[in-house]
C-alpha positions, -999 to 999 in steps of 0.1 A, spaced: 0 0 0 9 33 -13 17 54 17 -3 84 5 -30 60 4 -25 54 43 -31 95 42 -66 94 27 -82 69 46 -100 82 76 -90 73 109 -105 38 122 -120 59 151 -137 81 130 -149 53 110 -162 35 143 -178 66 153 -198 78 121 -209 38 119 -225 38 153 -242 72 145 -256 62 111 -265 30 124 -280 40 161 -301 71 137 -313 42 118 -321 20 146 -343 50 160 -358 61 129 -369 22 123 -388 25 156 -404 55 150 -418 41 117 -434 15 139 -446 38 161 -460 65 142 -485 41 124 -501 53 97 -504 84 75 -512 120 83 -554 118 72 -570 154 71 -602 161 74 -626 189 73 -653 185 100 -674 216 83 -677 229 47 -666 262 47 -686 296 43 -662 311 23 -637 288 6 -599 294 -5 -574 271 -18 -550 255 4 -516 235 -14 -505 211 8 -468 201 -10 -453 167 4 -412 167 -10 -411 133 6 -392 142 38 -406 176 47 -438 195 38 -448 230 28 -484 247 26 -494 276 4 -521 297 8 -546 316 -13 -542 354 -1 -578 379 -9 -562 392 -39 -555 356 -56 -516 354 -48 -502 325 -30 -480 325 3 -460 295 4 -449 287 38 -423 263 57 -404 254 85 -372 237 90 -338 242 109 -322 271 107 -284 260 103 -297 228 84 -318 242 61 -313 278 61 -276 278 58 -275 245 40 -247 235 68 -264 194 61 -232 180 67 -239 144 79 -224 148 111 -246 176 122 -277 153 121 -276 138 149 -276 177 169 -302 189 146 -328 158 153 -320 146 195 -323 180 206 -342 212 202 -320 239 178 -329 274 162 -361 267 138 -364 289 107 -398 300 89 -394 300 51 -415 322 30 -423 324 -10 -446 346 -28 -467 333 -62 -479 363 -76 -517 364 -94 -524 355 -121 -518 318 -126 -503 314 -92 -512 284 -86 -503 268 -122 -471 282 -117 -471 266 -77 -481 226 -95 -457 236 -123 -428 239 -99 -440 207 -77 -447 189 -111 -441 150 -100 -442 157 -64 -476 152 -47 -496 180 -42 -530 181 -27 -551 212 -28 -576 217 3 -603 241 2 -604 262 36 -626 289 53 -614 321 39 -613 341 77 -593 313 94 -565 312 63 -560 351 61 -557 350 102 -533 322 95 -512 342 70 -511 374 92 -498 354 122 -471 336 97 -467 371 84 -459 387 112 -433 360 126 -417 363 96 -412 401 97 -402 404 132 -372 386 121 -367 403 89 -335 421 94 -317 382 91 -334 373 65 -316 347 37 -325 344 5 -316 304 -4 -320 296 -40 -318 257 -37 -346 260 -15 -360 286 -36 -375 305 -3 -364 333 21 -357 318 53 -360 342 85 -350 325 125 -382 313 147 -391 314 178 -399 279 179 -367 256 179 -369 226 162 -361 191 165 -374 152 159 -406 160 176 -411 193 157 -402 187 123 -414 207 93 -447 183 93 -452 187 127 -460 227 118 -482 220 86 -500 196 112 -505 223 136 -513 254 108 -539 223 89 -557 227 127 -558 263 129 -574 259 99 -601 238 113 -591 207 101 -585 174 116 -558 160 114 -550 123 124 -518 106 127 -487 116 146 -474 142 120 -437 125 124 -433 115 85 -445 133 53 -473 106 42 -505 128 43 -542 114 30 -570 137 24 -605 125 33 -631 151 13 
Protein backbone atom coordinates (compact mmCIF):
# COMPACT_ATOMS: atom_id res chain seq x y z
CA UNK A 1 0.00 0.00 0.00
CA UNK A 2 0.93 3.33 -1.32
CA UNK A 3 1.74 5.43 1.69
CA UNK A 4 -0.28 8.42 0.46
CA UNK A 5 -2.97 5.97 0.44
CA UNK A 6 -2.54 5.42 4.34
CA UNK A 7 -3.13 9.45 4.22
CA UNK A 8 -6.64 9.43 2.67
CA UNK A 9 -8.16 6.92 4.62
CA UNK A 10 -10.03 8.15 7.62
CA UNK A 11 -9.03 7.29 10.86
CA UNK A 12 -10.53 3.83 12.18
CA UNK A 13 -11.99 5.95 15.12
CA UNK A 14 -13.66 8.11 12.97
CA UNK A 15 -14.92 5.29 10.97
CA UNK A 16 -16.24 3.54 14.30
CA UNK A 17 -17.83 6.61 15.28
CA UNK A 18 -19.84 7.81 12.07
CA UNK A 19 -20.87 3.85 11.90
CA UNK A 20 -22.48 3.77 15.26
CA UNK A 21 -24.23 7.20 14.46
CA UNK A 22 -25.60 6.18 11.15
CA UNK A 23 -26.49 2.98 12.45
CA UNK A 24 -27.99 4.00 16.08
CA UNK A 25 -30.08 7.12 13.69
CA UNK A 26 -31.30 4.18 11.80
CA UNK A 27 -32.15 1.97 14.62
CA UNK A 28 -34.25 5.04 15.97
CA UNK A 29 -35.84 6.11 12.85
CA UNK A 30 -36.86 2.21 12.28
CA UNK A 31 -38.84 2.50 15.61
CA UNK A 32 -40.37 5.52 15.04
CA UNK A 33 -41.78 4.13 11.70
CA UNK A 34 -43.36 1.46 13.86
CA UNK A 35 -44.58 3.79 16.14
CA UNK A 36 -46.03 6.53 14.22
CA UNK A 37 -48.46 4.09 12.39
CA UNK A 38 -50.08 5.28 9.70
CA UNK A 39 -50.43 8.36 7.51
CA UNK A 40 -51.19 12.01 8.26
CA UNK A 41 -55.37 11.83 7.17
CA UNK A 42 -56.96 15.39 7.13
CA UNK A 43 -60.16 16.10 7.45
CA UNK A 44 -62.60 18.94 7.25
CA UNK A 45 -65.26 18.46 9.96
CA UNK A 46 -67.42 21.61 8.32
CA UNK A 47 -67.70 22.88 4.67
CA UNK A 48 -66.59 26.24 4.66
CA UNK A 49 -68.57 29.58 4.33
CA UNK A 50 -66.17 31.13 2.28
CA UNK A 51 -63.73 28.76 0.61
CA UNK A 52 -59.91 29.42 -0.49
CA UNK A 53 -57.36 27.12 -1.79
CA UNK A 54 -54.95 25.53 0.44
CA UNK A 55 -51.60 23.46 -1.41
CA UNK A 56 -50.52 21.11 0.85
CA UNK A 57 -46.85 20.15 -0.99
CA UNK A 58 -45.35 16.68 0.41
CA UNK A 59 -41.24 16.72 -1.03
CA UNK A 60 -41.12 13.33 0.62
CA UNK A 61 -39.25 14.19 3.84
CA UNK A 62 -40.56 17.57 4.66
CA UNK A 63 -43.78 19.52 3.81
CA UNK A 64 -44.83 22.98 2.85
CA UNK A 65 -48.35 24.68 2.55
CA UNK A 66 -49.35 27.62 0.40
CA UNK A 67 -52.11 29.68 0.83
CA UNK A 68 -54.59 31.62 -1.31
CA UNK A 69 -54.19 35.37 -0.13
CA UNK A 70 -57.81 37.89 -0.88
CA UNK A 71 -56.24 39.21 -3.90
CA UNK A 72 -55.46 35.58 -5.60
CA UNK A 73 -51.62 35.41 -4.85
CA UNK A 74 -50.18 32.53 -3.00
CA UNK A 75 -47.99 32.47 0.26
CA UNK A 76 -46.02 29.50 0.43
CA UNK A 77 -44.92 28.67 3.82
CA UNK A 78 -42.34 26.33 5.68
CA UNK A 79 -40.37 25.44 8.49
CA UNK A 80 -37.19 23.66 9.00
CA UNK A 81 -33.81 24.20 10.93
CA UNK A 82 -32.19 27.11 10.73
CA UNK A 83 -28.42 26.00 10.34
CA UNK A 84 -29.69 22.84 8.36
CA UNK A 85 -31.80 24.25 6.10
CA UNK A 86 -31.30 27.79 6.13
CA UNK A 87 -27.58 27.84 5.79
CA UNK A 88 -27.51 24.52 4.03
CA UNK A 89 -24.74 23.48 6.77
CA UNK A 90 -26.37 19.35 6.13
CA UNK A 91 -23.24 18.00 6.74
CA UNK A 92 -23.85 14.37 7.86
CA UNK A 93 -22.41 14.83 11.15
CA UNK A 94 -24.57 17.62 12.24
CA UNK A 95 -27.69 15.29 12.14
CA UNK A 96 -27.61 13.76 14.93
CA UNK A 97 -27.56 17.69 16.92
CA UNK A 98 -30.16 18.87 14.55
CA UNK A 99 -32.80 15.85 15.31
CA UNK A 100 -32.01 14.58 19.49
CA UNK A 101 -32.33 17.96 20.64
CA UNK A 102 -34.19 21.24 20.17
CA UNK A 103 -32.00 23.85 17.83
CA UNK A 104 -32.92 27.41 16.21
CA UNK A 105 -36.05 26.73 13.79
CA UNK A 106 -36.41 28.85 10.73
CA UNK A 107 -39.76 30.01 8.92
CA UNK A 108 -39.44 29.96 5.10
CA UNK A 109 -41.49 32.20 2.97
CA UNK A 110 -42.31 32.44 -1.03
CA UNK A 111 -44.61 34.58 -2.83
CA UNK A 112 -46.75 33.27 -6.22
CA UNK A 113 -47.88 36.33 -7.57
CA UNK A 114 -51.74 36.44 -9.43
CA UNK A 115 -52.42 35.52 -12.09
CA UNK A 116 -51.81 31.84 -12.64
CA UNK A 117 -50.28 31.40 -9.23
CA UNK A 118 -51.25 28.40 -8.61
CA UNK A 119 -50.33 26.81 -12.21
CA UNK A 120 -47.06 28.17 -11.72
CA UNK A 121 -47.11 26.61 -7.73
CA UNK A 122 -48.08 22.64 -9.55
CA UNK A 123 -45.65 23.59 -12.30
CA UNK A 124 -42.75 23.89 -9.93
CA UNK A 125 -44.05 20.65 -7.70
CA UNK A 126 -44.67 18.88 -11.08
CA UNK A 127 -44.07 14.96 -10.01
CA UNK A 128 -44.22 15.70 -6.44
CA UNK A 129 -47.59 15.21 -4.65
CA UNK A 130 -49.56 17.98 -4.22
CA UNK A 131 -52.96 18.09 -2.69
CA UNK A 132 -55.14 21.15 -2.77
CA UNK A 133 -57.64 21.65 0.32
CA UNK A 134 -60.28 24.14 0.18
CA UNK A 135 -60.43 26.25 3.63
CA UNK A 136 -62.59 28.86 5.35
CA UNK A 137 -61.37 32.11 3.94
CA UNK A 138 -61.28 34.08 7.74
CA UNK A 139 -59.31 31.35 9.38
CA UNK A 140 -56.45 31.16 6.28
CA UNK A 141 -56.00 35.11 6.14
CA UNK A 142 -55.73 35.00 10.17
CA UNK A 143 -53.27 32.18 9.55
CA UNK A 144 -51.19 34.16 7.00
CA UNK A 145 -51.11 37.44 9.25
CA UNK A 146 -49.79 35.39 12.18
CA UNK A 147 -47.06 33.63 9.72
CA UNK A 148 -46.67 37.07 8.44
CA UNK A 149 -45.89 38.67 11.19
CA UNK A 150 -43.28 36.02 12.55
CA UNK A 151 -41.66 36.31 9.64
CA UNK A 152 -41.23 40.10 9.71
CA UNK A 153 -40.21 40.36 13.16
CA UNK A 154 -37.23 38.64 12.12
CA UNK A 155 -36.66 40.27 8.90
CA UNK A 156 -33.46 42.10 9.43
CA UNK A 157 -31.75 38.19 9.09
CA UNK A 158 -33.38 37.34 6.51
CA UNK A 159 -31.61 34.71 3.73
CA UNK A 160 -32.51 34.37 0.49
CA UNK A 161 -31.64 30.42 -0.41
CA UNK A 162 -32.05 29.65 -3.97
CA UNK A 163 -31.84 25.70 -3.66
CA UNK A 164 -34.58 25.96 -1.54
CA UNK A 165 -36.03 28.61 -3.56
CA UNK A 166 -37.51 30.49 -0.27
CA UNK A 167 -36.43 33.32 2.06
CA UNK A 168 -35.67 31.75 5.32
CA UNK A 169 -35.98 34.24 8.51
CA UNK A 170 -35.02 32.53 12.49
CA UNK A 171 -38.17 31.34 14.68
CA UNK A 172 -39.08 31.41 17.78
CA UNK A 173 -39.91 27.91 17.86
CA UNK A 174 -36.74 25.62 17.89
CA UNK A 175 -36.94 22.60 16.16
CA UNK A 176 -36.11 19.08 16.49
CA UNK A 177 -37.37 15.19 15.87
CA UNK A 178 -40.64 15.97 17.64
CA UNK A 179 -41.14 19.31 15.73
CA UNK A 180 -40.21 18.67 12.33
CA UNK A 181 -41.38 20.72 9.31
CA UNK A 182 -44.67 18.29 9.26
CA UNK A 183 -45.19 18.73 12.69
CA UNK A 184 -45.98 22.73 11.82
CA UNK A 185 -48.17 22.03 8.57
CA UNK A 186 -50.03 19.62 11.22
CA UNK A 187 -50.48 22.27 13.59
CA UNK A 188 -51.29 25.36 10.81
CA UNK A 189 -53.86 22.34 8.89
CA UNK A 190 -55.70 22.69 12.72
CA UNK A 191 -55.76 26.33 12.85
CA UNK A 192 -57.42 25.87 9.94
CA UNK A 193 -60.14 23.75 11.26
CA UNK A 194 -59.12 20.70 10.09
CA UNK A 195 -58.55 17.42 11.60
CA UNK A 196 -55.76 15.99 11.37
CA UNK A 197 -54.95 12.25 12.40
CA UNK A 198 -51.76 10.57 12.71
CA UNK A 199 -48.70 11.59 14.56
CA UNK A 200 -47.38 14.17 12.00
CA UNK A 201 -43.74 12.45 12.39
CA UNK A 202 -43.31 11.50 8.54
CA UNK A 203 -44.54 13.30 5.31
CA UNK A 204 -47.28 10.63 4.15
CA UNK A 205 -50.50 12.82 4.28
CA UNK A 206 -54.21 11.38 3.05
CA UNK A 207 -56.96 13.67 2.37
CA UNK A 208 -60.52 12.47 3.28
CA UNK A 209 -63.13 15.13 1.33
Amino acid sequence: MFPWSKLRQPPVENNMLRHSIVWGGASLLAALVLLSGCANTIRLPEQPVETRSVYLVDLGRHTRLAFESPDGDLVEYAYGEWHWYAKMQDQWWRAPAVMLWPTQGTLGRWKWPAPGAAARLLDAYDGLVVIELSAEARMVDALIAELDRDFNERSGELLHNITYRLDFVPYHRSYWLFHNSNHAVKGWLQKLGFEVSGSGMFADWKYEK
